[in-house]
OpenMM code with the backbone's topology and positions (N, CA, C; nanometers):
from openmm import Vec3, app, unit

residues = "UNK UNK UNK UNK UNK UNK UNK UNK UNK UNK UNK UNK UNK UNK UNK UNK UNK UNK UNK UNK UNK UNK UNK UNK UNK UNK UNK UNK UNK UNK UNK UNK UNK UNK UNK UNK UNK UNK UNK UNK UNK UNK UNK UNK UNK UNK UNK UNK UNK UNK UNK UNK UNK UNK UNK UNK UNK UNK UNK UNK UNK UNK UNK UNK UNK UNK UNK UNK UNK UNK UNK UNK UNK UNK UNK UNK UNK UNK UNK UNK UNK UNK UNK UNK UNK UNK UNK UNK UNK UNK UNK UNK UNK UNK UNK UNK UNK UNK UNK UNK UNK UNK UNK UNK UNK UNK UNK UNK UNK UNK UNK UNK UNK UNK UNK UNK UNK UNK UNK UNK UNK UNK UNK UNK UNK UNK UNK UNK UNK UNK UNK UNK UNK UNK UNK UNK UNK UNK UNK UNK UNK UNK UNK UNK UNK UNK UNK UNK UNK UNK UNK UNK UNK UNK UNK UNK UNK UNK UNK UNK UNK UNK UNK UNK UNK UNK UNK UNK UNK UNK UNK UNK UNK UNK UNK UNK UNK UNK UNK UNK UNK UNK UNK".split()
positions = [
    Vec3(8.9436, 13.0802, 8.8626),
    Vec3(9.0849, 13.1063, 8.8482),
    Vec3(9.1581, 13.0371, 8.9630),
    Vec3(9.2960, 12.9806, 8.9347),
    Vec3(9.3713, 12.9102, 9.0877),
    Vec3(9.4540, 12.9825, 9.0702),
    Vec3(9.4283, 13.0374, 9.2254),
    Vec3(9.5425, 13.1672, 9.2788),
    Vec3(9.6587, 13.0745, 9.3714),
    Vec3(9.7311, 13.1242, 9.4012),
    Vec3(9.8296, 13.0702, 9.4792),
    Vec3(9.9230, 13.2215, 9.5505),
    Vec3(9.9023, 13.1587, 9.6640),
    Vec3(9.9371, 13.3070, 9.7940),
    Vec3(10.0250, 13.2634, 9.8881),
    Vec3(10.1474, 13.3274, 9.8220),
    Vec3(10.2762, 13.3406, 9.9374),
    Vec3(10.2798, 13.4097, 10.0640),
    Vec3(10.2110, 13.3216, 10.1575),
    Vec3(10.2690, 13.4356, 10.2586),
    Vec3(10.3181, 13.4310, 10.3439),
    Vec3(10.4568, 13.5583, 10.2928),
    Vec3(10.6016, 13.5883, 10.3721),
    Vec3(10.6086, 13.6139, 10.5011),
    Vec3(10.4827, 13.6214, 10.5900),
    Vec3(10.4353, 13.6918, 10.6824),
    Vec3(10.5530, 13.6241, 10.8176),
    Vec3(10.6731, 13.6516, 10.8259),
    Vec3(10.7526, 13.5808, 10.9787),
    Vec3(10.7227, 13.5536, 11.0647),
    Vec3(10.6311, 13.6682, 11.1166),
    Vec3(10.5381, 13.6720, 11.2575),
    Vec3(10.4257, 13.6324, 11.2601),
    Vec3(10.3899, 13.5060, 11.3316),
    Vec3(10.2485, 13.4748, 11.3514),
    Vec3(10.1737, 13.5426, 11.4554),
    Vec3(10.2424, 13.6205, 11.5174),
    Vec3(10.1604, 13.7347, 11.5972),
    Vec3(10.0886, 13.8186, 11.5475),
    Vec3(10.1603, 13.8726, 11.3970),
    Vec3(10.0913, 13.9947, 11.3608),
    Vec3(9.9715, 13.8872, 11.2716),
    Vec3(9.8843, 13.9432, 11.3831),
    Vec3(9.7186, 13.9132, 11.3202),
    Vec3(9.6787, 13.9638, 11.2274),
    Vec3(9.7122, 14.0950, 11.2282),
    Vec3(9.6615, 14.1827, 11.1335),
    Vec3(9.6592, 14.1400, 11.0282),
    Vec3(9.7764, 14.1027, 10.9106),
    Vec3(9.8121, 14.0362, 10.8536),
    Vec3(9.7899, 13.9142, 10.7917),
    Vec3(9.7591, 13.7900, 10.8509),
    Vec3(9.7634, 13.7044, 10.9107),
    Vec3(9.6027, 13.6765, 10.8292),
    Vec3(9.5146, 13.7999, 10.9329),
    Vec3(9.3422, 13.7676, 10.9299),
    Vec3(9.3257, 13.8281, 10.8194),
    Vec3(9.3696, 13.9225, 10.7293),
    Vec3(9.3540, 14.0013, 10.6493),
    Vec3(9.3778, 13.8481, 10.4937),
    Vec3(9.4936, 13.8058, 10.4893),
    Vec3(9.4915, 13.6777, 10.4409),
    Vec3(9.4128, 13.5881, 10.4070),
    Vec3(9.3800, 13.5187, 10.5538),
    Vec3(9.2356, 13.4318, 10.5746),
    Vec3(9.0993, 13.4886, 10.4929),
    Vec3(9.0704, 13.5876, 10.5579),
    Vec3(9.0102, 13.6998, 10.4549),
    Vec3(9.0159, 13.6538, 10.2990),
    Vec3(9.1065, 13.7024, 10.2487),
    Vec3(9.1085, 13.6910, 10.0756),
    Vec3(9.0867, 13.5865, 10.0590),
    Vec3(9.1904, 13.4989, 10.1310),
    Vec3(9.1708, 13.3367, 10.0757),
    Vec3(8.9692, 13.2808, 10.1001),
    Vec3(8.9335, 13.3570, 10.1586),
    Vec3(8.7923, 13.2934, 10.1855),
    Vec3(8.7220, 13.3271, 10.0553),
    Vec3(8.7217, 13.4804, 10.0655),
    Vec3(8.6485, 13.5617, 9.9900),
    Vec3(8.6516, 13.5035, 9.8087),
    Vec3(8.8206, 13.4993, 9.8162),
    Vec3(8.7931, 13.4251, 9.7062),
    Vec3(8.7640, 13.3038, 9.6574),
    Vec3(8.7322, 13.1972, 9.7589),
    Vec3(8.6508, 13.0923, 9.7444),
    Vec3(8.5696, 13.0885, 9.7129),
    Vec3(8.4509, 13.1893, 9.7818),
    Vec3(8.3289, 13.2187, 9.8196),
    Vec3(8.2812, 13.2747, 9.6387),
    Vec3(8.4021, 13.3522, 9.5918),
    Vec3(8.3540, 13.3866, 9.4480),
    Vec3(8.4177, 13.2721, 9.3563),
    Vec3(8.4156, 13.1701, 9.3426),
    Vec3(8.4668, 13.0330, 9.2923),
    Vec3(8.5884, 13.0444, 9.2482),
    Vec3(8.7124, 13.1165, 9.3225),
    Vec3(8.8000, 13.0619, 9.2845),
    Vec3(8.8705, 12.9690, 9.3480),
    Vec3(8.9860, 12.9070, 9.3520),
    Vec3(9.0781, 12.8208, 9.3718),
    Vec3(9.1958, 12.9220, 9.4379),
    Vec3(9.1693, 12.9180, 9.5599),
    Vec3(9.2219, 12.9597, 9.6160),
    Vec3(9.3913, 12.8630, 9.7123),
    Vec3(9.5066, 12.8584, 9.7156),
    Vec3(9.5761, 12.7849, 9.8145),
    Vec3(9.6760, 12.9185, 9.8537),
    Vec3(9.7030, 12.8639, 9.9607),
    Vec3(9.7621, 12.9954, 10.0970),
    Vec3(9.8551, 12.8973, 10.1663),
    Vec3(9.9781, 12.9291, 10.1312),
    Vec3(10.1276, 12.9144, 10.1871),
    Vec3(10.1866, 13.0335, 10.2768),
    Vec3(10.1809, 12.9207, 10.4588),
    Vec3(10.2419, 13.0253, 10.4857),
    Vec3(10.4027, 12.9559, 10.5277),
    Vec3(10.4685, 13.0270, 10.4066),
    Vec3(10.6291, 13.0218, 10.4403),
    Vec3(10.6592, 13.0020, 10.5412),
    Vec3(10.5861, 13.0490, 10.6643),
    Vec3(10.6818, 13.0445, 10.7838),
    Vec3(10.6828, 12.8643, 10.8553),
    Vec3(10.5674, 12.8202, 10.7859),
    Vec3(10.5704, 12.7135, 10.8439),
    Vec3(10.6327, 12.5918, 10.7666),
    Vec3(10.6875, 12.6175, 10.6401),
    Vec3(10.7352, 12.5092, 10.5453),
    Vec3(10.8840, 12.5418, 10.5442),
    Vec3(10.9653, 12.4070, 10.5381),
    Vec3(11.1564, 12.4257, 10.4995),
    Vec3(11.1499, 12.4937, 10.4139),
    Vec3(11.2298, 12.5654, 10.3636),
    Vec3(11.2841, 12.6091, 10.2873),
    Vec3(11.4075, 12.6779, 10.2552),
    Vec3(11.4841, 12.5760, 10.2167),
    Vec3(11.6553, 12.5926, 10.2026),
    Vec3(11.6969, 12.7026, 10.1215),
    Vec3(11.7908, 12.7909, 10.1228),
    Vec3(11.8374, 12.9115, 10.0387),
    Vec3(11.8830, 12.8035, 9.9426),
    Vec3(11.8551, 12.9571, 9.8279),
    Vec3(11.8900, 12.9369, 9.6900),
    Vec3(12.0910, 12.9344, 9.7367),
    Vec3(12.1978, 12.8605, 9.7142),
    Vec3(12.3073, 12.8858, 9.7322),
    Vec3(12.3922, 12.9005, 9.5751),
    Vec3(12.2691, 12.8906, 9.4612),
    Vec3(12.3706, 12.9783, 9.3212),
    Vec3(12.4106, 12.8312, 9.2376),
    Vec3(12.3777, 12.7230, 9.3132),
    Vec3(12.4946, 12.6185, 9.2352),
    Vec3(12.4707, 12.5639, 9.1174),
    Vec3(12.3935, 12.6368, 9.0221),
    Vec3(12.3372, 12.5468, 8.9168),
    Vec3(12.2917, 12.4581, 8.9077),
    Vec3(12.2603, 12.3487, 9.0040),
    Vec3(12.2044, 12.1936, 8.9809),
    Vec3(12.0598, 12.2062, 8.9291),
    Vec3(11.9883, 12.2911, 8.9398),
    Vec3(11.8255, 12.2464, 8.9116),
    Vec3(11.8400, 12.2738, 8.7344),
    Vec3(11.9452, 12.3735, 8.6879),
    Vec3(11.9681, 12.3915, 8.5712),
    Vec3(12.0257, 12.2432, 8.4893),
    Vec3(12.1689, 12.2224, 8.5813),
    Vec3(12.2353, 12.1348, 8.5153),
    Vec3(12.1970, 11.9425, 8.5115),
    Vec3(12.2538, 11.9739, 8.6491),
    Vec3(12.2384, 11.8091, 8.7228),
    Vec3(12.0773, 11.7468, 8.7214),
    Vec3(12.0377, 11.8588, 8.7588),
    Vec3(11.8767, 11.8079, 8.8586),
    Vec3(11.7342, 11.8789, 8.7452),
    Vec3(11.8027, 11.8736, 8.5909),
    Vec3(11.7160, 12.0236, 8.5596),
    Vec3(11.5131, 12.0130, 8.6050),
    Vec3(11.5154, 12.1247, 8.6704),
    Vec3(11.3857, 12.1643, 8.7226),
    Vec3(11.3794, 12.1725, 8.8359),
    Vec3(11.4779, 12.0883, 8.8933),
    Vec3(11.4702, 12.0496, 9.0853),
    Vec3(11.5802, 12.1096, 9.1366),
    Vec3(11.5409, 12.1577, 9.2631),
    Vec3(11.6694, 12.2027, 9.3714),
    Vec3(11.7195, 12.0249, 9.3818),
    Vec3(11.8708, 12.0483, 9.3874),
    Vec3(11.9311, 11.9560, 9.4511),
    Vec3(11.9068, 11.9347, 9.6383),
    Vec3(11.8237, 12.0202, 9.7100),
    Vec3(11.8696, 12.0508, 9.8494),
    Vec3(11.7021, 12.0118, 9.8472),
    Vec3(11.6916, 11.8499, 9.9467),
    Vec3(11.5326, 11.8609, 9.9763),
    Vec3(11.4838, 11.9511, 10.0486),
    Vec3(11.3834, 12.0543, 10.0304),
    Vec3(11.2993, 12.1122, 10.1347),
    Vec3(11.1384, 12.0727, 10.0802),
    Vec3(11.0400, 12.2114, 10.1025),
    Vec3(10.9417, 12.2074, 10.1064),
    Vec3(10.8756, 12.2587, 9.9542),
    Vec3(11.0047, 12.3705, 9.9048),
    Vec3(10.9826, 12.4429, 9.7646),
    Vec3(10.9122, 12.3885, 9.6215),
    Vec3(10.9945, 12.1920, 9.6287),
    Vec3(10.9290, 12.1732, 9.4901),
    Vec3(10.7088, 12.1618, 9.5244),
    Vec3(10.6979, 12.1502, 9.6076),
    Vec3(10.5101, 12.1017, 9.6685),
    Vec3(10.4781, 12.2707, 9.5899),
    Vec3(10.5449, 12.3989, 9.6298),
    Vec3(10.5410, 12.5272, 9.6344),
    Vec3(10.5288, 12.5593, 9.4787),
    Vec3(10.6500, 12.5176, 9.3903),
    Vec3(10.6848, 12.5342, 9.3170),
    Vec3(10.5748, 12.4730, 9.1796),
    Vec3(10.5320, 12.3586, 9.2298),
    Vec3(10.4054, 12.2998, 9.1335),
    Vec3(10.3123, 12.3476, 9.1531),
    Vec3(10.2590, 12.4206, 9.2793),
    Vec3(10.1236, 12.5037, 9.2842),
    Vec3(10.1578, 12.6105, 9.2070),
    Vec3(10.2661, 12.6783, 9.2402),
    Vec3(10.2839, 12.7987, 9.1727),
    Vec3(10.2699, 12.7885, 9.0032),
    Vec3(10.3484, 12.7222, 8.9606),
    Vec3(10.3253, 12.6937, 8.7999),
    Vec3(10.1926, 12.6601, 8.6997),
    Vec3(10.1066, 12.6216, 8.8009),
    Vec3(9.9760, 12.5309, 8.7619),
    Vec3(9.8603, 12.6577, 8.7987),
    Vec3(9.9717, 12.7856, 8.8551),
    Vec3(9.8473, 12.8143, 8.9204),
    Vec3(9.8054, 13.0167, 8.7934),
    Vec3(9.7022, 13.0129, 8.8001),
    Vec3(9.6807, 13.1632, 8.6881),
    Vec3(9.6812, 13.2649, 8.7725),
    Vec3(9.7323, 13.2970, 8.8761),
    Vec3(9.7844, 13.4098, 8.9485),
    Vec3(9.8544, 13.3710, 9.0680),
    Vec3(9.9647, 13.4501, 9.0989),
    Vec3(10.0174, 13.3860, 9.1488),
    Vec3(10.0709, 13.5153, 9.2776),
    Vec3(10.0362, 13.5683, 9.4070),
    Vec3(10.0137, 13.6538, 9.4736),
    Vec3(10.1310, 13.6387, 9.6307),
    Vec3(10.2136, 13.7715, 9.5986),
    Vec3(10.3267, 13.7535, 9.6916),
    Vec3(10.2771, 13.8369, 9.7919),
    Vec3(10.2830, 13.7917, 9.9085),
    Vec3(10.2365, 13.8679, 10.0354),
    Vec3(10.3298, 13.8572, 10.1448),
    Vec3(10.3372, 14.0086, 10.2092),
    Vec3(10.4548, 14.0140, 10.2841),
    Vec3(10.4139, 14.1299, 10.3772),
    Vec3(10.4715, 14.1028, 10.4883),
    Vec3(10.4865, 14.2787, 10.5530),
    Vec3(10.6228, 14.3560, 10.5347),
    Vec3(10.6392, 14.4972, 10.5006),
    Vec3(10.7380, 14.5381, 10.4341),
    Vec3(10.8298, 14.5355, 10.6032),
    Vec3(10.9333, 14.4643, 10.5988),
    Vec3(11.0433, 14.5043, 10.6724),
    Vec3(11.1911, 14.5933, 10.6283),
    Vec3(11.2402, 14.6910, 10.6929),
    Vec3(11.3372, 14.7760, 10.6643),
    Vec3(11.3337, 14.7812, 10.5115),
    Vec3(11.2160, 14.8364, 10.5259),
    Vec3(11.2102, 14.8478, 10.3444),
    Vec3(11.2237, 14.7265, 10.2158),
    Vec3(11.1952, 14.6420, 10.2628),
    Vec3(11.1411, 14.5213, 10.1336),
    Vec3(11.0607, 14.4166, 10.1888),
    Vec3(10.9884, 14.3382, 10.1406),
    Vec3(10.9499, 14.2151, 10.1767),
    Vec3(11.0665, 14.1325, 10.2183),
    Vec3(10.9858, 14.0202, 10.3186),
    Vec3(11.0400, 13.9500, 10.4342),
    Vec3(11.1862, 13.8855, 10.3526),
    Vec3(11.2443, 13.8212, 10.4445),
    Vec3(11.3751, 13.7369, 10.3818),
    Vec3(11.2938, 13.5917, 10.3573),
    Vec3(11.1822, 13.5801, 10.4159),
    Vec3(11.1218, 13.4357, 10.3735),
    Vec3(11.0378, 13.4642, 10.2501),
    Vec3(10.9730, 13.5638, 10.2108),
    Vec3(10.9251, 13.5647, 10.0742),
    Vec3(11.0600, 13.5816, 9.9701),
    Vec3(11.1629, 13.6344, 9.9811),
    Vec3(11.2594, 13.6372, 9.9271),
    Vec3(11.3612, 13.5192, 9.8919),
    Vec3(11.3275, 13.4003, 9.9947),
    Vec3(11.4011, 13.3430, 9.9753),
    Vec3(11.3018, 13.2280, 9.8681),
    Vec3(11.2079, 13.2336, 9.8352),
    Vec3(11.1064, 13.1485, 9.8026),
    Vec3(11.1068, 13.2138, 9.6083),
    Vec3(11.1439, 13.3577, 9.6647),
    Vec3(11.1403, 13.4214, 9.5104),
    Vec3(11.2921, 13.3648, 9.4777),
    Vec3(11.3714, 13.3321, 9.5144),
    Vec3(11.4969, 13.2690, 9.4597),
    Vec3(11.4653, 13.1140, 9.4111),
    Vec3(11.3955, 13.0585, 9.4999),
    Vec3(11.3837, 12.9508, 9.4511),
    Vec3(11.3301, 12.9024, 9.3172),
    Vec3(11.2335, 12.9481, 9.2957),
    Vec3(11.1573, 12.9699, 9.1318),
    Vec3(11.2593, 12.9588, 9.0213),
    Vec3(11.3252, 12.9542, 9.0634),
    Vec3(11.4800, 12.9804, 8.9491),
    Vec3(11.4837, 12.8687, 8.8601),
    Vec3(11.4183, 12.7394, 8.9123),
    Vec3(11.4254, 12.6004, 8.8401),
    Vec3(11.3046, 12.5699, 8.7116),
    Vec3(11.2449, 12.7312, 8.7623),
    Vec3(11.0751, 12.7478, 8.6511),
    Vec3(11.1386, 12.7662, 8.5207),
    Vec3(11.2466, 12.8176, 8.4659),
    Vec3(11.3054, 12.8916, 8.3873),
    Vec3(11.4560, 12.8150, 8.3679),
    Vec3(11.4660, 12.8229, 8.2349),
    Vec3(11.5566, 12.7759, 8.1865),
    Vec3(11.7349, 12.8116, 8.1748),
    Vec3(11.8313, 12.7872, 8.2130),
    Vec3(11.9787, 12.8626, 8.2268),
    Vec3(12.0025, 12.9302, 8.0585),
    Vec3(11.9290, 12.8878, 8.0111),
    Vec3(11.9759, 12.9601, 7.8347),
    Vec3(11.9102, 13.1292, 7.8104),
    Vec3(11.9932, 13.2119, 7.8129),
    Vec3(11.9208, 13.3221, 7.7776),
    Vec3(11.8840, 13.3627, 7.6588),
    Vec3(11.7793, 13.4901, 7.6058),
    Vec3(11.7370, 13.4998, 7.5082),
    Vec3(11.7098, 13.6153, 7.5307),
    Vec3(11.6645, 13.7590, 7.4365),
    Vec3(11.6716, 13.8954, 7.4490),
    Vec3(11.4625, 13.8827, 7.4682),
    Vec3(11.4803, 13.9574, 7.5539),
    Vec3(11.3179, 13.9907, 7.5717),
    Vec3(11.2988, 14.1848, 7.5984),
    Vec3(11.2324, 14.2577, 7.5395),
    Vec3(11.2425, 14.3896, 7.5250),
    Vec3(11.3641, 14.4138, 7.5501),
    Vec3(11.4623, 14.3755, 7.4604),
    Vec3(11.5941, 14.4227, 7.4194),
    Vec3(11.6951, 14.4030, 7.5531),
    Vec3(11.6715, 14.2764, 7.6146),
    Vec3(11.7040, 14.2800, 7.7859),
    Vec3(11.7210, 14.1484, 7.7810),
    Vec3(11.8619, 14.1007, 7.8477),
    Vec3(11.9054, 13.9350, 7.8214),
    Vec3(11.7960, 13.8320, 8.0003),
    Vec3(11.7024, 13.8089, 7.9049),
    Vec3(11.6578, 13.7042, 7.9912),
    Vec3(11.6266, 13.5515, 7.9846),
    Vec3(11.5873, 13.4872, 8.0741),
    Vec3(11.5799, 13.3699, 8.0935),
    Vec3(11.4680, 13.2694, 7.9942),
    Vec3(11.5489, 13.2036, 7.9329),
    Vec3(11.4586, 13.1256, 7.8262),
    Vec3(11.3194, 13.0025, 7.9192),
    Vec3(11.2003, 13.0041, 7.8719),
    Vec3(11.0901, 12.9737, 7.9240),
    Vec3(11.0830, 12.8067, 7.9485),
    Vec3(11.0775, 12.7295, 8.0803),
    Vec3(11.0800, 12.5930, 8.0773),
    Vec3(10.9725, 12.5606, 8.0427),
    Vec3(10.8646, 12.6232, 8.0894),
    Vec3(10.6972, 12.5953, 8.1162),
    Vec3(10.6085, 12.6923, 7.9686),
    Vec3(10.4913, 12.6354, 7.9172),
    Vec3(10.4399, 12.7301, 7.7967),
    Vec3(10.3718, 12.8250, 7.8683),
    Vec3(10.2904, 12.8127, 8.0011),
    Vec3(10.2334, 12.8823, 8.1008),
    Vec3(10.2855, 12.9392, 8.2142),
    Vec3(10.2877, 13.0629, 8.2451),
    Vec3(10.3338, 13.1130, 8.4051),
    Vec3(10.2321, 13.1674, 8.4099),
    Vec3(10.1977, 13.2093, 8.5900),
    Vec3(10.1215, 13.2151, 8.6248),
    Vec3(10.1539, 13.3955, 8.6198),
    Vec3(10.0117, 13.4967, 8.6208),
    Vec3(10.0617, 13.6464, 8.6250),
    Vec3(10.0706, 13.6815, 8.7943),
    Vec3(10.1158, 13.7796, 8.8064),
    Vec3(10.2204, 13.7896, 8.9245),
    Vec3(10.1267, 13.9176, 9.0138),
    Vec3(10.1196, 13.9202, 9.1234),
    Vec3(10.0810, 14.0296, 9.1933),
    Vec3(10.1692, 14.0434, 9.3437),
    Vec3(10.1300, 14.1244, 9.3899),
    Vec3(10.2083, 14.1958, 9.5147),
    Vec3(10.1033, 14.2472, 9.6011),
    Vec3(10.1441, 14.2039, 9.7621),
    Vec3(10.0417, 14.2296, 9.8726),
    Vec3(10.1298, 14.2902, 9.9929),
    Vec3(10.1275, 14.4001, 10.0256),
    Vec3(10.2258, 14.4295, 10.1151),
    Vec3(10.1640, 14.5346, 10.2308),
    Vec3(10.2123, 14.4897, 10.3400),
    Vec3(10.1814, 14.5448, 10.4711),
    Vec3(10.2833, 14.6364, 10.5153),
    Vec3(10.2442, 14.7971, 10.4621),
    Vec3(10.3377, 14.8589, 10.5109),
    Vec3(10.3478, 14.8749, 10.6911),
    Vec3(10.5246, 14.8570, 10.6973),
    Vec3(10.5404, 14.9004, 10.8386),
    Vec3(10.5036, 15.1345, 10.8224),
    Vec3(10.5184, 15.1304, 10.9717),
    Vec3(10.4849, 15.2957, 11.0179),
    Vec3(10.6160, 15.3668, 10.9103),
    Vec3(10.7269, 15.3056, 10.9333),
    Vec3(10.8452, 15.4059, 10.8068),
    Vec3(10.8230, 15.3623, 10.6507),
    Vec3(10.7102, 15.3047, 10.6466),
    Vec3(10.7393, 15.2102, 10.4631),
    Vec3(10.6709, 15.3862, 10.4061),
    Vec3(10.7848, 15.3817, 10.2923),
    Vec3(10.6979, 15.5204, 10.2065),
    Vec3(10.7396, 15.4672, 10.0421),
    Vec3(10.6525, 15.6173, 9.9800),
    Vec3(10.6119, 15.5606, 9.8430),
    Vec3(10.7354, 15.5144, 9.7984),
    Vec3(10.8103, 15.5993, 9.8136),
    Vec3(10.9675, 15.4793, 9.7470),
    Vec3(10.9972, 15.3656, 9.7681),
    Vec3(10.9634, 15.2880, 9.8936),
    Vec3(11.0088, 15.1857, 9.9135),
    Vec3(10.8576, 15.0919, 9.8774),
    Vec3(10.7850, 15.1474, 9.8397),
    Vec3(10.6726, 15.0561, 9.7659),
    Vec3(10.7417, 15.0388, 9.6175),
    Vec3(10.7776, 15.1666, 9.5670),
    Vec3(10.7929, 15.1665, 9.4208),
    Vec3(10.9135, 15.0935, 9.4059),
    Vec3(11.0249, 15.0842, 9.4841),
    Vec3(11.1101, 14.9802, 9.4341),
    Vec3(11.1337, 14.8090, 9.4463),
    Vec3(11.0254, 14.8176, 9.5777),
    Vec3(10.9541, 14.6719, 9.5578),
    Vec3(10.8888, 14.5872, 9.4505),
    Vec3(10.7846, 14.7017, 9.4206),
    Vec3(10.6955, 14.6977, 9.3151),
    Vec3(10.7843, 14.6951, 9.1911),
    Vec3(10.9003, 14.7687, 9.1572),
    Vec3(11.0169, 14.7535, 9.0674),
    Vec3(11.0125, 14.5974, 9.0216),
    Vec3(11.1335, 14.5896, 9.1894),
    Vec3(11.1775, 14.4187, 9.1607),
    Vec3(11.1258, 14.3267, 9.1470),
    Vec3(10.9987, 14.2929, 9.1414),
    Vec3(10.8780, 14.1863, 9.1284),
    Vec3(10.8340, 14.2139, 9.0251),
    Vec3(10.8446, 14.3336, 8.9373),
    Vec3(10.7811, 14.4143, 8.7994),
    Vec3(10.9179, 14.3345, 8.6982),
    Vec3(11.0465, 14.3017, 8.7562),
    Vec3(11.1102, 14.2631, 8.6645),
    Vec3(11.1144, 14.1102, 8.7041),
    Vec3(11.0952, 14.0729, 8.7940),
    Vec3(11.0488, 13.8850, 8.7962),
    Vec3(10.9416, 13.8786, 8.7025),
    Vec3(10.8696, 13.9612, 8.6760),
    Vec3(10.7321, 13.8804, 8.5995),
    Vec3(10.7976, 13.9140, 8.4420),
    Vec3(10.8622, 13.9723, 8.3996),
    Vec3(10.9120, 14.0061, 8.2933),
    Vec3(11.0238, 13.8710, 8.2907),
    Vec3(11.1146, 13.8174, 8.3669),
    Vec3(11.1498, 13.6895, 8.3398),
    Vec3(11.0866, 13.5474, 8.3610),
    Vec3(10.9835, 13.5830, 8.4084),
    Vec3(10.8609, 13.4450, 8.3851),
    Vec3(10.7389, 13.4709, 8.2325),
    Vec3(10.8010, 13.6086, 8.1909),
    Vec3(10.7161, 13.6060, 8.0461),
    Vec3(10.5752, 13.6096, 8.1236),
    Vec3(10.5865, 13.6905, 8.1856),
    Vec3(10.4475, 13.6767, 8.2718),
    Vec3(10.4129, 13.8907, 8.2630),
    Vec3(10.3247, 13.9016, 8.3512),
    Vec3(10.3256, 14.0351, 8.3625),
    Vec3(10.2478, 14.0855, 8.5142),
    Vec3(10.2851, 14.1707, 8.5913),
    Vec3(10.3137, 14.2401, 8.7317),
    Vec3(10.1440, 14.3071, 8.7437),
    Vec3(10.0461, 14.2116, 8.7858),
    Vec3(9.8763, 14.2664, 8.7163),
    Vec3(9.8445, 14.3924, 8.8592),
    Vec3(9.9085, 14.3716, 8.9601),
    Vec3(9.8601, 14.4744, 9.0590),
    Vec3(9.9242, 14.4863, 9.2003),
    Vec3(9.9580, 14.6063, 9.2686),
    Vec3(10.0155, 14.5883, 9.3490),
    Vec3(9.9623, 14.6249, 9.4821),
    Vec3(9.8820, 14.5492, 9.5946),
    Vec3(9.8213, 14.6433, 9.6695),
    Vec3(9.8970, 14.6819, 9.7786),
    Vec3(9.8277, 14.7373, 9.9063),
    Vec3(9.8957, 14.7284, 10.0507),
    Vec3(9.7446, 14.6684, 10.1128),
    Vec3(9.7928, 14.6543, 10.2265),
    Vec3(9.6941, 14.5952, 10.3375),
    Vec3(9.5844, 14.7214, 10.3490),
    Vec3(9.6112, 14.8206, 10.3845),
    Vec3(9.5224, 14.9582, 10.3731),
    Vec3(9.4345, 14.9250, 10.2667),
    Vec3(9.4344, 14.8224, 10.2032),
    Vec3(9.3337, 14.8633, 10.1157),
    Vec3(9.2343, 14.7602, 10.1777),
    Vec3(9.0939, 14.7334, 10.1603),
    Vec3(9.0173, 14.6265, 10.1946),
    Vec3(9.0265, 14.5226, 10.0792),
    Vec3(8.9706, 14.4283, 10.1652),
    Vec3(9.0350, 14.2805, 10.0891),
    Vec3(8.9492, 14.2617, 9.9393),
    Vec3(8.7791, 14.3239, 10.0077),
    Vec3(8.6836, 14.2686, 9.9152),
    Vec3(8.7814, 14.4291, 9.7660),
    Vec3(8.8328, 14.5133, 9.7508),
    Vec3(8.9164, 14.5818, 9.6511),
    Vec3(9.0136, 14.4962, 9.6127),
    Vec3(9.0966, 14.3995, 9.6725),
    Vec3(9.1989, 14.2754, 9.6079),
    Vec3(9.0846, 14.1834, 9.5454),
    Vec3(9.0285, 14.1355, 9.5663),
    Vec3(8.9007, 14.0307, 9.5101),
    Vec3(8.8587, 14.1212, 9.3671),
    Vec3(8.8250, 14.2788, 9.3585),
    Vec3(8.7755, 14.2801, 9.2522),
    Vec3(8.8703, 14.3186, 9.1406),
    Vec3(9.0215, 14.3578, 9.2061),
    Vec3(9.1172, 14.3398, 9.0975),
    Vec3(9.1583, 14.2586, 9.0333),
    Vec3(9.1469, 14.1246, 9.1675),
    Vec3(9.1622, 13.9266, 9.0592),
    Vec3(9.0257, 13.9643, 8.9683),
    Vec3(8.8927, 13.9805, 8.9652),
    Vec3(8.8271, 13.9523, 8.9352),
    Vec3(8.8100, 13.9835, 8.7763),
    Vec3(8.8802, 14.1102, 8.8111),
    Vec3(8.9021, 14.2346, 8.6728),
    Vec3(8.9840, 14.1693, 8.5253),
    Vec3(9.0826, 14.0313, 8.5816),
    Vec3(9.2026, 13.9985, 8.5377),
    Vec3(9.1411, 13.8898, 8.4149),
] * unit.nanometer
topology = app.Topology()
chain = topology.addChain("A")
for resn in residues:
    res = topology.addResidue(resn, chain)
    for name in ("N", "CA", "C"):
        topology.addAtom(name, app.Element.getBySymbol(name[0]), res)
């Protein structure tokens, strides 16, 4: 399987994090998958600023060079596709966030009703299915998992995709390995 792993992680201090990562990405080598590991903090990446061009002008591409379209072709090509973050003031980072805006060029400006809900018509015949990796801080509680887990539950519903698992870091890595494995 080729996974592809966002990670939102800001701080290259927090090891924890960081090694816990390295970790999966090995592990799941080691069990033949296709593993690639983005860490956001080290690639451009320009905010989404709303303007329609990847729809209109540019369709598929940000008009604004950064690092996103390299991001954006792993992500599409890839059969899971794994957002990792440490929860700050209650959500994932502003750099995994800003990376989940970008995706916007995967998907088409024409809407269409999907479970009775106006969403985004499909550019690609394939998306990749979607998971969630999150490092709770000492205040993160079940609510602010569950409405994380929400808003990423309704991104995969506009990639026609579906939300396969959501862990935290508390869990051990080789338990993320056997949930890809499960998939």
């Amino acid at each position: 399987m080729k996974i592809t792993i966002l990670n939102g992680n800001p701080d290259s201090g927090n090891r924890i994090f960081e090694d816990y990562l390295t970790s999966l990405s090995h592990l799941l080598t080691t069990q033949e998958h296709s593993a690639t590991l983005f860490k956001l903090r080290n690639k451009i990446i320009s905010y989404c600023v709303g303007c329609f061009n990847c729809w209109i002008k540019t369709p598929g591409k940000c008009s604004f060079p950064d690092d996103a379209p390299e991001i954006l072709r792993e992500v599409i090509h890839s059969d899971l596709l794994i957002f990792a973050s440490p929860v700050i003031m209650g959500f994932t980072s502003a750099l995994l966030k800003k990376i989940q805006d970008k995706l916007i060029p995967l998907v088409h400006p024409y809407i269409e009703l999907v479970k009775k809900e106006c969403h985004h018509k499909k550019r690609y015949e394939h998306y990749p299915k979607l998971s969630l990796l999150i490092q709770p801080s000492q205040d993160t509680d079940e609510e602010d998992i569950a409405i994380i887990y929400d808003i990423y539950k309704r991104l995969s519903i506009n990639f026609r995709s579906e939300l396969i698992f959501k862990k935290t870091t508390n869990s051990g890595v080789e338990e993320v390995v056997d949930a890809i494995n499960r998939i």
